[in-house]
C-alpha positions in Angstrom: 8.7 -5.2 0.4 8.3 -9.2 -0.5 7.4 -11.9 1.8 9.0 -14.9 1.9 6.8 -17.4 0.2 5.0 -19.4 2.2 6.0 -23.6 2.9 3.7 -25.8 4.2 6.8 -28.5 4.9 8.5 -26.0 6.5 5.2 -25.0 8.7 5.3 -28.2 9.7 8.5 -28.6 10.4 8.3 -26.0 12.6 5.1 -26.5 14.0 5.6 -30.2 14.6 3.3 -33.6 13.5 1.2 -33.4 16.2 0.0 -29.3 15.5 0.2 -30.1 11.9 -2.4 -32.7 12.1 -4.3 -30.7 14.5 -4.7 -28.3 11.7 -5.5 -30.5 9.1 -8.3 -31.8 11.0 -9.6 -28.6 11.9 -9.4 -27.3 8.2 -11.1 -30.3 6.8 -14.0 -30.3 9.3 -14.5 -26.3 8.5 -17.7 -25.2 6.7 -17.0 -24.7 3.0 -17.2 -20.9 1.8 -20.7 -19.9 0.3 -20.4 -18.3 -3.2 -21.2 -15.1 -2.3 -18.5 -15.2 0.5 -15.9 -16.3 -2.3 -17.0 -13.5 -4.4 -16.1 -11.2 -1.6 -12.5 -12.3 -0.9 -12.1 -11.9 -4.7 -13.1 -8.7 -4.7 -11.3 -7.3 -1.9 -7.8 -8.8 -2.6 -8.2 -7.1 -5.9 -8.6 -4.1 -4.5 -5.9 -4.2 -2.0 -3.1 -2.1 -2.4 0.4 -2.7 -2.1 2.0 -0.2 0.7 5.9 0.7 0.4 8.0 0.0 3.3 7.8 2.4 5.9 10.4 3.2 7.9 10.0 3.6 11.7 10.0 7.1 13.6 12.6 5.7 15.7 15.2 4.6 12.6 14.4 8.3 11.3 15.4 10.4 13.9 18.5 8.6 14.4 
């Protein structure tokens, strides 16, 4: 299972200018991630494990 990759144009697009700014600003005035936080995300996305599709109960009993 792959996930379209991701498109910040077409976010936008999608979203609109005025939601896309709206976001912009909002990122920018966020506070920054402390090292140790950073360190954490690392970590746990390389952990993560990739599941398999599953296939719903509903698709299987038919």
């Amino acid at each position: 299972m792959s996930a379209a990759r991701f498109s910040i144009a077409e976010a936008e697009e999608r979203l609109g200018p005025a939601a896309a700014e709206e976001a912009r600003r909002s990122a920018a005035e966020a506070p920054r991630f402390r090292p140790e936080q950073i360190e954490f995300l690392r970590s746990l996305f390389a952990s993560a494990v990739v599941l398999g599709q599953t296939t719903p109960p509903a698709a299987k009993a038919a």
